[in-house]
mmCIF file of the N, C-alpha and C atoms, coordinates in Angstrom:
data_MODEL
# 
_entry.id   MODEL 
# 
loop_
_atom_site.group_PDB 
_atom_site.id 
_atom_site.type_symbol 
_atom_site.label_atom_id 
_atom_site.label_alt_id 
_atom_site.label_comp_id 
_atom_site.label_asym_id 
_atom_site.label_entity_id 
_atom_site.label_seq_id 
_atom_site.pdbx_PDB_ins_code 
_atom_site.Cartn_x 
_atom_site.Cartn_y 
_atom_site.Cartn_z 
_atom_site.occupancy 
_atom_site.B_iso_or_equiv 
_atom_site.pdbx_formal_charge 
_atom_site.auth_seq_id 
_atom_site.auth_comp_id 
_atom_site.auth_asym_id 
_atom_site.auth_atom_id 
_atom_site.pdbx_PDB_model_num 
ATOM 1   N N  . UNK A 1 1  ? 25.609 -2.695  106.496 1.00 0.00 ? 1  UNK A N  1 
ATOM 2   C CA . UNK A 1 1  ? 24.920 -2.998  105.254 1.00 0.00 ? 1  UNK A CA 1 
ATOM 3   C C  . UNK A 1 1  ? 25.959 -3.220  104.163 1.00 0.00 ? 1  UNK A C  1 
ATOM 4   N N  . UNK A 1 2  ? 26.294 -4.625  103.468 1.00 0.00 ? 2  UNK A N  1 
ATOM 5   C CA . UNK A 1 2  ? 26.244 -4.856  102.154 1.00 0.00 ? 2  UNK A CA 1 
ATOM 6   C C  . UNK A 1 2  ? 26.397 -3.230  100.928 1.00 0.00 ? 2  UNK A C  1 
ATOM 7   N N  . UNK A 1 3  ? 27.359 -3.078  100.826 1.00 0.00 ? 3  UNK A N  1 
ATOM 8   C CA . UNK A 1 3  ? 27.218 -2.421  99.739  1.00 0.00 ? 3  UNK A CA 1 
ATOM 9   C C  . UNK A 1 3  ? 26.442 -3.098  98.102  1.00 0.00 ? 3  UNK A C  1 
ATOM 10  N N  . UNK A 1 4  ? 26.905 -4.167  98.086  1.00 0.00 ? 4  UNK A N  1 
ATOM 11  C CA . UNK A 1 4  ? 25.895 -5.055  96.787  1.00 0.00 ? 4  UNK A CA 1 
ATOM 12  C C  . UNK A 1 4  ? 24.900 -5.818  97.462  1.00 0.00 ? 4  UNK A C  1 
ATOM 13  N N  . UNK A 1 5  ? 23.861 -4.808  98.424  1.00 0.00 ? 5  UNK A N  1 
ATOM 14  C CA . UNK A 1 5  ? 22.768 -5.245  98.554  1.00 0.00 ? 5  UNK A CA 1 
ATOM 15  C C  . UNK A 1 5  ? 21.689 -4.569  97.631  1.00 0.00 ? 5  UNK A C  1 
ATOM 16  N N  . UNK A 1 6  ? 20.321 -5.487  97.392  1.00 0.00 ? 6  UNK A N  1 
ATOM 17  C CA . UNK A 1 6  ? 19.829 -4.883  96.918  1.00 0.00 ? 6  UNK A CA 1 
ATOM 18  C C  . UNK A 1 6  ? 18.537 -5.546  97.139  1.00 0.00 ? 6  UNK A C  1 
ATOM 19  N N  . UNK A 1 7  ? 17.371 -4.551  96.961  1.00 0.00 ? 7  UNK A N  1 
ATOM 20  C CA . UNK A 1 7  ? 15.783 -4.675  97.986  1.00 0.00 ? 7  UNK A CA 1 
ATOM 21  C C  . UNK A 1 7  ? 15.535 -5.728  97.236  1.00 0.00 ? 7  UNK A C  1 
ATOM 22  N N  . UNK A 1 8  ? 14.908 -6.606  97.902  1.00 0.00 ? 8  UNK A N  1 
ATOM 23  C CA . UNK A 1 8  ? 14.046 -8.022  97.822  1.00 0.00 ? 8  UNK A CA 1 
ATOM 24  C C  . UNK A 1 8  ? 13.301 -8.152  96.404  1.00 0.00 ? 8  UNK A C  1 
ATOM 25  N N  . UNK A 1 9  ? 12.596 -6.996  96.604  1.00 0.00 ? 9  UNK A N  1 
ATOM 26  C CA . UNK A 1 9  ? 11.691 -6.547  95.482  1.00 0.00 ? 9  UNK A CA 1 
ATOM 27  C C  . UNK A 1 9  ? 11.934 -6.753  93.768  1.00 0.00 ? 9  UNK A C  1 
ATOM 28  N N  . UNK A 1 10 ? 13.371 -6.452  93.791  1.00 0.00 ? 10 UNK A N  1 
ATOM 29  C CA . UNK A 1 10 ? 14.046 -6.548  92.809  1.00 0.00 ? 10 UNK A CA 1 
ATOM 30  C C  . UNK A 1 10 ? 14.927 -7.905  92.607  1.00 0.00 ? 10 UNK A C  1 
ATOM 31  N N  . UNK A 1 11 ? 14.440 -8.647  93.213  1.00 0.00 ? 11 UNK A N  1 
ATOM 32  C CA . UNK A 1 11 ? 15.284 -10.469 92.931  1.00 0.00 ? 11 UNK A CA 1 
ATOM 33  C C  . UNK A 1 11 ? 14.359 -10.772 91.857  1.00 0.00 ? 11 UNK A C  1 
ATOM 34  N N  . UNK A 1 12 ? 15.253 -11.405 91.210  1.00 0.00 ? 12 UNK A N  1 
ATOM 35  C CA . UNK A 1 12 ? 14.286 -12.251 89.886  1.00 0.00 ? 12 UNK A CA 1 
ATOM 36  C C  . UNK A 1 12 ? 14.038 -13.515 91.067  1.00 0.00 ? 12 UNK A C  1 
ATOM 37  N N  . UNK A 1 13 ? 13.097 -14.152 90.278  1.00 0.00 ? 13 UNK A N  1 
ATOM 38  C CA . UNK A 1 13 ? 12.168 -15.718 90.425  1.00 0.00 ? 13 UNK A CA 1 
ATOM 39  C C  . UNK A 1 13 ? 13.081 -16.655 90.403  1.00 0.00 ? 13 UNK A C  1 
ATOM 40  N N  . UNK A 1 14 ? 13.544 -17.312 91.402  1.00 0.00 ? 14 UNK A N  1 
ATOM 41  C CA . UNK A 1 14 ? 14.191 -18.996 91.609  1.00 0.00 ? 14 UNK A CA 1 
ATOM 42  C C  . UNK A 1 14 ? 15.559 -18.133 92.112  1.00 0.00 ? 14 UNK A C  1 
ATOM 43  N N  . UNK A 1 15 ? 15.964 -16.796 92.651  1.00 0.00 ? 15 UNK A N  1 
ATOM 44  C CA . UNK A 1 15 ? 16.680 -17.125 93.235  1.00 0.00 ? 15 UNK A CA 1 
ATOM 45  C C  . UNK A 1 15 ? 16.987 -17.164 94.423  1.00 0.00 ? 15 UNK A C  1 
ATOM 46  N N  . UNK A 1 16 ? 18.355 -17.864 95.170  1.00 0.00 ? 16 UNK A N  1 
ATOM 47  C CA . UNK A 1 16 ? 18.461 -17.613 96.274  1.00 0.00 ? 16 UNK A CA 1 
ATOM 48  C C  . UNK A 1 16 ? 19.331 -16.609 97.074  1.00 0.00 ? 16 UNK A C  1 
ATOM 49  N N  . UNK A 1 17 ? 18.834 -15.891 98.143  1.00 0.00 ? 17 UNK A N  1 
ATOM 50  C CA . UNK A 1 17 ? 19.750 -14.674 98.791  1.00 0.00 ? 17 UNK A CA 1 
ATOM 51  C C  . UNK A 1 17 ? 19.481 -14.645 100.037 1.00 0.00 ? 17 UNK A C  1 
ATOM 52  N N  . UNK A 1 18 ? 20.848 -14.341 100.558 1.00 0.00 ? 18 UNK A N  1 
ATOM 53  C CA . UNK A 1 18 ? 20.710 -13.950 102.092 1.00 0.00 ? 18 UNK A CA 1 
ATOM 54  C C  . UNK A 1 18 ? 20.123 -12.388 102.034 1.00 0.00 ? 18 UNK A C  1 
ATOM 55  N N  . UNK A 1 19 ? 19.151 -12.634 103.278 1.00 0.00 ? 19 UNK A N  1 
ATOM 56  C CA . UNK A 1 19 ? 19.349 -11.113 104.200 1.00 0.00 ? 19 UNK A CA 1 
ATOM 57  C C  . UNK A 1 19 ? 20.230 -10.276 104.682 1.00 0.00 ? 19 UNK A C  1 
ATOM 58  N N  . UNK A 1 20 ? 20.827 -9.547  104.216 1.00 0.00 ? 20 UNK A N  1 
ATOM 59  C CA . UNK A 1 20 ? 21.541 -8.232  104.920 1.00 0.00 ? 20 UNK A CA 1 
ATOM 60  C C  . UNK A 1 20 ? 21.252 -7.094  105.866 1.00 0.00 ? 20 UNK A C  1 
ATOM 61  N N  . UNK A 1 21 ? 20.130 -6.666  105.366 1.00 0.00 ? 21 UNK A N  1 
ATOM 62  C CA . UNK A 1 21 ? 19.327 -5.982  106.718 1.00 0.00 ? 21 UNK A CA 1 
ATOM 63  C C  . UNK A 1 21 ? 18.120 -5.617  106.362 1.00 0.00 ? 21 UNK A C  1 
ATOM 64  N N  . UNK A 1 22 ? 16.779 -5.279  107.227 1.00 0.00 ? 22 UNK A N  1 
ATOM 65  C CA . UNK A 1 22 ? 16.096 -4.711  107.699 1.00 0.00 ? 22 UNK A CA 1 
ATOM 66  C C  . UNK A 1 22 ? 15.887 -3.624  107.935 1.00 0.00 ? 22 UNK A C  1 
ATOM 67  N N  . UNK A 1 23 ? 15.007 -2.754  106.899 1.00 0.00 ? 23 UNK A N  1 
ATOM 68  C CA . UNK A 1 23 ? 14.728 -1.308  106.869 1.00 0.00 ? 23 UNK A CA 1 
ATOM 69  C C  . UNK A 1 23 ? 13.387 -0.973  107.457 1.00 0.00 ? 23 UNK A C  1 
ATOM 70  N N  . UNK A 1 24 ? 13.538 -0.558  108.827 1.00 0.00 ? 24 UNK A N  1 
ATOM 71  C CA . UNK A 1 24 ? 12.147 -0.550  109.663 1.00 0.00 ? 24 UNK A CA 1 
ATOM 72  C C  . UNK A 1 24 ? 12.280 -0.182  110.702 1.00 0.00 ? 24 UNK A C  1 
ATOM 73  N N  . UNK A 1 25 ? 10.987 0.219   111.491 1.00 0.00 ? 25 UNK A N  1 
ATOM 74  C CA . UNK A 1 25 ? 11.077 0.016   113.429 1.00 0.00 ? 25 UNK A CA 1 
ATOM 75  C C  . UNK A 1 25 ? 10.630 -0.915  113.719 1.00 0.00 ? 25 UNK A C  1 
ATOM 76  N N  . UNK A 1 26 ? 11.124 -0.961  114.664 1.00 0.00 ? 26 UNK A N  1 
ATOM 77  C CA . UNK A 1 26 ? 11.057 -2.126  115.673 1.00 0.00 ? 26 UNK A CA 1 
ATOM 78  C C  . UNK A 1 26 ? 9.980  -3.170  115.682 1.00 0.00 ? 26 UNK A C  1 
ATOM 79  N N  . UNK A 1 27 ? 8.962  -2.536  115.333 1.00 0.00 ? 27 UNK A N  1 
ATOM 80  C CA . UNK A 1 27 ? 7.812  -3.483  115.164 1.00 0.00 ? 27 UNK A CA 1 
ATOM 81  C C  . UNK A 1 27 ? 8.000  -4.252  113.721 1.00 0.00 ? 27 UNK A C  1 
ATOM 82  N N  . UNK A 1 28 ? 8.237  -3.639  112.921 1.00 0.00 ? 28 UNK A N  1 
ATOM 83  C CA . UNK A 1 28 ? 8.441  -4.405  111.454 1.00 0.00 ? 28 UNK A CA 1 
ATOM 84  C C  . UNK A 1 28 ? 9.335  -5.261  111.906 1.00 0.00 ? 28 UNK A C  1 
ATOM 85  N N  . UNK A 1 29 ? 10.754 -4.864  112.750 1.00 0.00 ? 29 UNK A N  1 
ATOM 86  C CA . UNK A 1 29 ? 11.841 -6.054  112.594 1.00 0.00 ? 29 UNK A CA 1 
ATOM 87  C C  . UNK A 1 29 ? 11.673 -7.308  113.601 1.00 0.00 ? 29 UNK A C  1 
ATOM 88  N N  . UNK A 1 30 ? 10.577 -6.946  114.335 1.00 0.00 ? 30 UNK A N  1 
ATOM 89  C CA . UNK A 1 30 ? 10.200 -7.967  115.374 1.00 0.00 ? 30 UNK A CA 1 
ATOM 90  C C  . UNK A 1 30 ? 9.363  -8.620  114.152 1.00 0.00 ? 30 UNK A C  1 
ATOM 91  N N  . UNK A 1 31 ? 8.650  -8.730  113.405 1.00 0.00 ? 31 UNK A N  1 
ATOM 92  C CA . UNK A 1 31 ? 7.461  -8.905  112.883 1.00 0.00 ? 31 UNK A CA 1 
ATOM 93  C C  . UNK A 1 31 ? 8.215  -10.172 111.942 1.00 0.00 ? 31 UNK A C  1 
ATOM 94  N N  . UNK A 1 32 ? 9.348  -9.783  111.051 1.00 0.00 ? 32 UNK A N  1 
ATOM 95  C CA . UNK A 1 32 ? 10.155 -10.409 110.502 1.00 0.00 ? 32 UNK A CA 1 
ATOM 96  C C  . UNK A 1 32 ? 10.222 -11.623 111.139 1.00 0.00 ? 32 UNK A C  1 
ATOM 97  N N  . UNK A 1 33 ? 11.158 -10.825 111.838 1.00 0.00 ? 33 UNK A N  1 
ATOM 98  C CA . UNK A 1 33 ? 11.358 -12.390 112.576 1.00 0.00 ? 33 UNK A CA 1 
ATOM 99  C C  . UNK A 1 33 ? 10.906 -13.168 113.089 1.00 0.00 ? 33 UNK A C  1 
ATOM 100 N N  . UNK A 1 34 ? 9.827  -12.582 113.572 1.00 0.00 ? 34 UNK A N  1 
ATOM 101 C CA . UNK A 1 34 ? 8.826  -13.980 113.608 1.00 0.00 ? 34 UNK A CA 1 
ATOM 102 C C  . UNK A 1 34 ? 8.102  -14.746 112.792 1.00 0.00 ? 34 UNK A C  1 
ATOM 103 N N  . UNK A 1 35 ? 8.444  -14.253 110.989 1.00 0.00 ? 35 UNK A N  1 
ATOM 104 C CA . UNK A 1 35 ? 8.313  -15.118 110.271 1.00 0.00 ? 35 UNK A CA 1 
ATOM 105 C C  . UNK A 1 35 ? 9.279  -15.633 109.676 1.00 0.00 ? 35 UNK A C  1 
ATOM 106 N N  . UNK A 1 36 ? 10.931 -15.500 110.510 1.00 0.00 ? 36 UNK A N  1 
ATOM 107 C CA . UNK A 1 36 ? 12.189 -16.135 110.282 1.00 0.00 ? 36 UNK A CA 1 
ATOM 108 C C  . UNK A 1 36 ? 12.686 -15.750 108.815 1.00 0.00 ? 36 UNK A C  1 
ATOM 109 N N  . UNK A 1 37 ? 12.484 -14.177 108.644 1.00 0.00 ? 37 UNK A N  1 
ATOM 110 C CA . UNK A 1 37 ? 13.177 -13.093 107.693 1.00 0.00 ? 37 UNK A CA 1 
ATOM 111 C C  . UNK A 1 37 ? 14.034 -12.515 108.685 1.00 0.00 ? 37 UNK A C  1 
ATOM 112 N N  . UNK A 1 38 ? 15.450 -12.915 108.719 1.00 0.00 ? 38 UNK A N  1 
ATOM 113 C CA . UNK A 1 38 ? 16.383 -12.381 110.295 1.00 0.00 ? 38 UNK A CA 1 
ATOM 114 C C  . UNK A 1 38 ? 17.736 -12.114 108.977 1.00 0.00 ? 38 UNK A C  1 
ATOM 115 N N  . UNK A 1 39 ? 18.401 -11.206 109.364 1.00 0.00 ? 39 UNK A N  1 
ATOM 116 C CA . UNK A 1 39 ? 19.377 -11.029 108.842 1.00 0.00 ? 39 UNK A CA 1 
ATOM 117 C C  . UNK A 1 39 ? 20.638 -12.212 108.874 1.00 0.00 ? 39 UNK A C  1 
ATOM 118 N N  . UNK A 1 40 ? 21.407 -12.784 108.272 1.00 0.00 ? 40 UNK A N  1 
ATOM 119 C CA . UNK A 1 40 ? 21.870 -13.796 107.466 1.00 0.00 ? 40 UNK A CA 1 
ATOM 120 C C  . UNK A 1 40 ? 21.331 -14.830 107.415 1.00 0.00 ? 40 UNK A C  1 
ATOM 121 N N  . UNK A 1 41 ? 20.101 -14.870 107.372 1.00 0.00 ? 41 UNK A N  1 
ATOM 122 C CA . UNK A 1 41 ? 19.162 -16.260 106.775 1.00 0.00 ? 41 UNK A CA 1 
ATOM 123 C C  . UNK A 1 41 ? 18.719 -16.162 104.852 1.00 0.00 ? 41 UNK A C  1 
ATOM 124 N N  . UNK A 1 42 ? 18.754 -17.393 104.710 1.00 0.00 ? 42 UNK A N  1 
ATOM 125 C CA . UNK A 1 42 ? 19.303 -17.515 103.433 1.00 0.00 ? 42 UNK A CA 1 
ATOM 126 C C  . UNK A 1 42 ? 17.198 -17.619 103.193 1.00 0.00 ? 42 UNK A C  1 
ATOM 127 N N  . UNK A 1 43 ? 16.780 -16.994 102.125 1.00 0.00 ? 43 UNK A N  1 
ATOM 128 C CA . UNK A 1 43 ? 15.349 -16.998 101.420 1.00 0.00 ? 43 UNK A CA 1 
ATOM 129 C C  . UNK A 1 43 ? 15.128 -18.020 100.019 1.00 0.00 ? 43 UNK A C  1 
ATOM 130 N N  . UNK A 1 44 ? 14.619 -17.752 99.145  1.00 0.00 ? 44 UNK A N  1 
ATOM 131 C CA . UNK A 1 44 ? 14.233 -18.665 98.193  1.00 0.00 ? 44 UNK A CA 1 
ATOM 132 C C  . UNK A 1 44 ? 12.861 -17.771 97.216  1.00 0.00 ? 44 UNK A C  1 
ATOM 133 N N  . UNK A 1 45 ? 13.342 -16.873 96.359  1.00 0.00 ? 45 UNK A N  1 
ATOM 134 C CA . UNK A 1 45 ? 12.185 -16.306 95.987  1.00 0.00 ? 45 UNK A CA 1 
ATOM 135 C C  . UNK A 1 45 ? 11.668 -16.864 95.041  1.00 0.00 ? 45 UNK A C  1 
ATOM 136 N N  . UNK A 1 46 ? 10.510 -17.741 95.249  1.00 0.00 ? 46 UNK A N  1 
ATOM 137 C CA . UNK A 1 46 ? 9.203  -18.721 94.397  1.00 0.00 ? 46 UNK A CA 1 
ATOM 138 C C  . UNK A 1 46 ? 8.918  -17.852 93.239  1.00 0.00 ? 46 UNK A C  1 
ATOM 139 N N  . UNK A 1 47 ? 8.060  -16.487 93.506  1.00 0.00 ? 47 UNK A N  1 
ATOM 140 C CA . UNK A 1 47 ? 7.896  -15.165 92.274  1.00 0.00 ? 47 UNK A CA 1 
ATOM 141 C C  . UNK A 1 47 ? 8.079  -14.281 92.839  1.00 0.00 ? 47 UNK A C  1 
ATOM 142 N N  . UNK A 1 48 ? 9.108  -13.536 91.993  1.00 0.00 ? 48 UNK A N  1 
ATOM 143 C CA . UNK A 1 48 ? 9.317  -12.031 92.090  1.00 0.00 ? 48 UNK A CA 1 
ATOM 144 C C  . UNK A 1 48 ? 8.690  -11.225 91.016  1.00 0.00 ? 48 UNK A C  1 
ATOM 145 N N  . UNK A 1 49 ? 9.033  -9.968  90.958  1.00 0.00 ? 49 UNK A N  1 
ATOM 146 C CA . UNK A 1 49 ? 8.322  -9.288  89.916  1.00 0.00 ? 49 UNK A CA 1 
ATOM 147 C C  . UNK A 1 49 ? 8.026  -7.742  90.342  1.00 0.00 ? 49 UNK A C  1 
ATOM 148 N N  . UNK A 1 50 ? 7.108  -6.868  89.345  1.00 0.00 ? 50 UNK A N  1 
ATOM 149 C CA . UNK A 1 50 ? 7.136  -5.632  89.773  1.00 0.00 ? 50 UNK A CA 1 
ATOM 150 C C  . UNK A 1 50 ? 6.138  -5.706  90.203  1.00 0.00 ? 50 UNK A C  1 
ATOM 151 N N  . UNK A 1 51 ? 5.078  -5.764  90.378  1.00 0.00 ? 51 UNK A N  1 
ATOM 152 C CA . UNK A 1 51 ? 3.743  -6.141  90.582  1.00 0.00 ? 51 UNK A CA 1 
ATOM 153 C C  . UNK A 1 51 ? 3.282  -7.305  91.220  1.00 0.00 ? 51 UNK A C  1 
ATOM 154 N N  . UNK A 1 52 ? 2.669  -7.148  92.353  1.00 0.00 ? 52 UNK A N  1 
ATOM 155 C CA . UNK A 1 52 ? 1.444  -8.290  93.228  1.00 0.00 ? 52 UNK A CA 1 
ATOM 156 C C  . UNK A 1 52 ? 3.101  -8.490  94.574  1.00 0.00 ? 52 UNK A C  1 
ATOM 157 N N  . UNK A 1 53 ? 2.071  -9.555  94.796  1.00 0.00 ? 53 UNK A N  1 
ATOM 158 C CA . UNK A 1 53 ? 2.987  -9.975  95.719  1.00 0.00 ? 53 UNK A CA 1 
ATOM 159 C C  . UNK A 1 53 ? 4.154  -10.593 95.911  1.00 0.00 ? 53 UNK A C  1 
ATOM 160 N N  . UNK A 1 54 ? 5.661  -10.733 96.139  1.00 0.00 ? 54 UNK A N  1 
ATOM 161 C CA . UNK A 1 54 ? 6.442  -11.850 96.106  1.00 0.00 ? 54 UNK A CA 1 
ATOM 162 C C  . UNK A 1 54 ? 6.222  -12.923 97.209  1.00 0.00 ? 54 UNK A C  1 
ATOM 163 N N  . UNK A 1 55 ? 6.828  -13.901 96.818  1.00 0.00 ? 55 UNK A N  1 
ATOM 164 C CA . UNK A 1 55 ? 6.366  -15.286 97.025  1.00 0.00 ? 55 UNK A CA 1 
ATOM 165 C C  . UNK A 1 55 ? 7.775  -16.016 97.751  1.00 0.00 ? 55 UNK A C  1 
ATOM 166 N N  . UNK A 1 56 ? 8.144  -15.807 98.812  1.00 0.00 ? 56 UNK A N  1 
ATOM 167 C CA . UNK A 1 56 ? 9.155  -16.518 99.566  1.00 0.00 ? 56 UNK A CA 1 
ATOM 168 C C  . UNK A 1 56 ? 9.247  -17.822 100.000 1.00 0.00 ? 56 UNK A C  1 
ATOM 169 N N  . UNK A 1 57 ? 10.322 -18.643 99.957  1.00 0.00 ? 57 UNK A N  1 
ATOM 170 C CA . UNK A 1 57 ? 10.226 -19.742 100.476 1.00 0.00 ? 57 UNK A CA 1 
ATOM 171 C C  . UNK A 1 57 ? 11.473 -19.351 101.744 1.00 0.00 ? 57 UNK A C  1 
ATOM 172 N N  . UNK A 1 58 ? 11.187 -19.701 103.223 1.00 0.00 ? 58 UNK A N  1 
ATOM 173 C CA . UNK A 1 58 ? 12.174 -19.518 104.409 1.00 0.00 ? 58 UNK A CA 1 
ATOM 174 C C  . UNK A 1 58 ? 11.818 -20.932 104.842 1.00 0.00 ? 58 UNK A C  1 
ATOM 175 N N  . UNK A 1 59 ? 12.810 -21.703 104.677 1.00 0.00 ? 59 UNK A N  1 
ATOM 176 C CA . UNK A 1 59 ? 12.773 -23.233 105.206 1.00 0.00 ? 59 UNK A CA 1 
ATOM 177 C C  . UNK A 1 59 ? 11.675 -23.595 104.326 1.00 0.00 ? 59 UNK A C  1 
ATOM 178 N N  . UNK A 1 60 ? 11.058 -24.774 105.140 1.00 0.00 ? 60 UNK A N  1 
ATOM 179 C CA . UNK A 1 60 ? 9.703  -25.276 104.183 1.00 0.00 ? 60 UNK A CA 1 
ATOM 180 C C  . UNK A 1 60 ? 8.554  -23.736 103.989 1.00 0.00 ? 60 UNK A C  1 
ATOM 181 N N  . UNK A 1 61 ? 9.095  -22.877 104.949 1.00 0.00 ? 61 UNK A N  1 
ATOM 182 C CA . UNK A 1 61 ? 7.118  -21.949 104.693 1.00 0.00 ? 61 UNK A CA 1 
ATOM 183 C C  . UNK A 1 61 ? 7.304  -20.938 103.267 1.00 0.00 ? 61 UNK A C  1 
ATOM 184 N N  . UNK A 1 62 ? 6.304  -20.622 102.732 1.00 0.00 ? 62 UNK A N  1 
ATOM 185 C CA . UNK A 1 62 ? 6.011  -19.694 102.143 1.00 0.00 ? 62 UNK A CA 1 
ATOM 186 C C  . UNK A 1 62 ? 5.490  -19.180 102.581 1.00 0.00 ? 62 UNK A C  1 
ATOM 187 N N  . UNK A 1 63 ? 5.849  -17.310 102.179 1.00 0.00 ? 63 UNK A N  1 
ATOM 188 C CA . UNK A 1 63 ? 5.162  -16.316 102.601 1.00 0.00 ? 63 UNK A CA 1 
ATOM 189 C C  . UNK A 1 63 ? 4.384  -15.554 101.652 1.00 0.00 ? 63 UNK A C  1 
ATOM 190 N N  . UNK A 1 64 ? 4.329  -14.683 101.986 1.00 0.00 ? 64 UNK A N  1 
ATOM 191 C CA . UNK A 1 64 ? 3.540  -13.346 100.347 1.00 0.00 ? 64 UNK A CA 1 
ATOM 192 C C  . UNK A 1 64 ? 4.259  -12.288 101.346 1.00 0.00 ? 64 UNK A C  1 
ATOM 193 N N  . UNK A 1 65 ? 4.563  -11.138 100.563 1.00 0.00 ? 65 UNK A N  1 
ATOM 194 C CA . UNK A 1 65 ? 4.873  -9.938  101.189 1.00 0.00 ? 65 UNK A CA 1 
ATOM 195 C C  . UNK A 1 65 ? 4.615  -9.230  100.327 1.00 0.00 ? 65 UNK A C  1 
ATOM 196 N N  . UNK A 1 66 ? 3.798  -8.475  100.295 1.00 0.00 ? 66 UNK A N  1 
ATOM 197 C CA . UNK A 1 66 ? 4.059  -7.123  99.545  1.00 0.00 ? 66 UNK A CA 1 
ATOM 198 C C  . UNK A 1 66 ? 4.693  -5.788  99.354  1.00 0.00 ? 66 UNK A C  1 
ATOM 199 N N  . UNK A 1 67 ? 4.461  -5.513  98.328  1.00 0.00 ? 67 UNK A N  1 
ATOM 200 C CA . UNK A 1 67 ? 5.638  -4.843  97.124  1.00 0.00 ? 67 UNK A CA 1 
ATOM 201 C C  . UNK A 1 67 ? 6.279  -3.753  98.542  1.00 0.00 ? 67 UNK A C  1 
ATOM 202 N N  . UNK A 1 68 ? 6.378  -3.358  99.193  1.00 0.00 ? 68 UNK A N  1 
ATOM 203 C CA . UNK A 1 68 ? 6.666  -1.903  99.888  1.00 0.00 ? 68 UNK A CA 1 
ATOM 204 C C  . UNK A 1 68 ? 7.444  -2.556  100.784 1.00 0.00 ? 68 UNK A C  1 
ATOM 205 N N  . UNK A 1 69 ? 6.497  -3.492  101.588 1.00 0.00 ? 69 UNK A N  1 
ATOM 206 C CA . UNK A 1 69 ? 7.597  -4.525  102.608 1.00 0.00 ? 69 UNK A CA 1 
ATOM 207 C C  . UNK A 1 69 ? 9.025  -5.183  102.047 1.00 0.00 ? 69 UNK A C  1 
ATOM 208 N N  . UNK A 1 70 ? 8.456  -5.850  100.813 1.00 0.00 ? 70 UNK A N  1 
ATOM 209 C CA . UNK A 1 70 ? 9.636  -6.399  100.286 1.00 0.00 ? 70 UNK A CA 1 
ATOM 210 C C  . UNK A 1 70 ? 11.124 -5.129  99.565  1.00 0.00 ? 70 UNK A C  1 
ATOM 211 N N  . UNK A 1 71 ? 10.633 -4.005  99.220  1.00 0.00 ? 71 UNK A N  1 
ATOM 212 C CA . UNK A 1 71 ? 11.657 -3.123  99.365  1.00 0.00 ? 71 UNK A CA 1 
ATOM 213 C C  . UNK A 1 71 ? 12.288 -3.036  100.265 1.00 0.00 ? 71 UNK A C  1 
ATOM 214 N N  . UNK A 1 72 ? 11.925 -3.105  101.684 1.00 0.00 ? 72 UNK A N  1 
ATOM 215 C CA . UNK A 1 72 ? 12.517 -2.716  103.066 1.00 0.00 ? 72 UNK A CA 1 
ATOM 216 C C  . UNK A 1 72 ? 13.441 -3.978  103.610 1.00 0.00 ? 72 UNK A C  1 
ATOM 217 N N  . UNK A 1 73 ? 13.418 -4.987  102.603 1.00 0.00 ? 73 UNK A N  1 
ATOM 218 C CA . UNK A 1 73 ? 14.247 -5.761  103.177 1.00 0.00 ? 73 UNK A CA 1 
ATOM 219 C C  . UNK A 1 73 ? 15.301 -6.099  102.106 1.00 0.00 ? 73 UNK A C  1 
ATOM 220 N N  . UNK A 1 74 ? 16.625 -5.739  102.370 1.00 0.00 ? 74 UNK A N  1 
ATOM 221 C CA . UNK A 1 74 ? 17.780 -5.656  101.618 1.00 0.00 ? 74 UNK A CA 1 
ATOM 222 C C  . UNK A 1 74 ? 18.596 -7.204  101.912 1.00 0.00 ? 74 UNK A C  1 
ATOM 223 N N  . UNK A 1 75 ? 18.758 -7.653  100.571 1.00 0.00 ? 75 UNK A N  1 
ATOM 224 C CA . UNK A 1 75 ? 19.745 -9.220  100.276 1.00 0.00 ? 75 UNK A CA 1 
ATOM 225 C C  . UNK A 1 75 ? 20.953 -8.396  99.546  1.00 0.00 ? 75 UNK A C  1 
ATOM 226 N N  . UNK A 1 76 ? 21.402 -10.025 99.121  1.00 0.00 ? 76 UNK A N  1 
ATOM 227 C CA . UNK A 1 76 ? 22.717 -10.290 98.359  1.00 0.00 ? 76 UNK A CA 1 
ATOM 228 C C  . UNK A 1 76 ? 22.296 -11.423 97.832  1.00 0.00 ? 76 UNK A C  1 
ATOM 229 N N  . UNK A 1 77 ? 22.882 -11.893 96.682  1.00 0.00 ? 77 UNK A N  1 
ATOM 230 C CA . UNK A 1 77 ? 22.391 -13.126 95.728  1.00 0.00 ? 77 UNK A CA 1 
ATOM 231 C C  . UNK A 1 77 ? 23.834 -14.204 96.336  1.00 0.00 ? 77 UNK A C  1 
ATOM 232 N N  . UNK A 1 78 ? 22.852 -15.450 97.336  1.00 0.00 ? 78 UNK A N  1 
ATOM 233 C CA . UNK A 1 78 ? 23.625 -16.598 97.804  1.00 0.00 ? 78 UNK A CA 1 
ATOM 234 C C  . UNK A 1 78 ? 24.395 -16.983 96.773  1.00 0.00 ? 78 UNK A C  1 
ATOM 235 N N  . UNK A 1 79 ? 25.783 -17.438 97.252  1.00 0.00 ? 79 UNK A N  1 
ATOM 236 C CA . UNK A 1 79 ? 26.202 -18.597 96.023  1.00 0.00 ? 79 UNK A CA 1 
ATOM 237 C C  . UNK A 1 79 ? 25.794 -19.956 96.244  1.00 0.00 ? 79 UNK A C  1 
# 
C-alpha cells in the first residue's frame, strides 16, 4: 500500500486516480473486479462528495458505489 493513498471517498469530482488497493474479502475483491476496479487501473471520478453515491467512470462504464464501499478502496491522484 501507497503511503499517499487515500479512500476513494475522499477524491474531489473530475479527478483522475489509480487504484492502490482493496480493503475487503475475497468476495468484495472478486466483485471489483468484475466491475474492472483492479489495483493499478486508472478511474475517473464523475461526482464525489460526502454524501450519496460516487459516480465512477472505468473505461467507457459508469458505476455508483456507495459511501462505505468507496472508503474500502484506496487511490493515488494520476498524473
Amino acid at each position: 500500500m501507497n503511503p499517499h493513498s487515500l479512500p476513494l471517498a475522499l477524491t474531489p469530482t473530475g479527478t483522475k486516480v489509480a487504484v492502490t488497493a482493496l480493503i475487503g474479502g475475497r468476495e468484495m475483491q472478486r466483485r471489483m473486479t468484475e466491475l474492472g476496479i483492479v489495483v493499478g487501473h486508472e478511474l475517473r471520478v464523475i461526482r464525489g462528495g460526502n454524501c450519496g453515491p460516487l459516480v465512477v467512470a472505468v473505461g467507457e462504464t459508469r458505476l455508483a458505489l456507495g459511501q462505505e464501499l468507496s472508503r474500502k478502496i484506496l487511490v493515488t491522484i494520476a498524473p
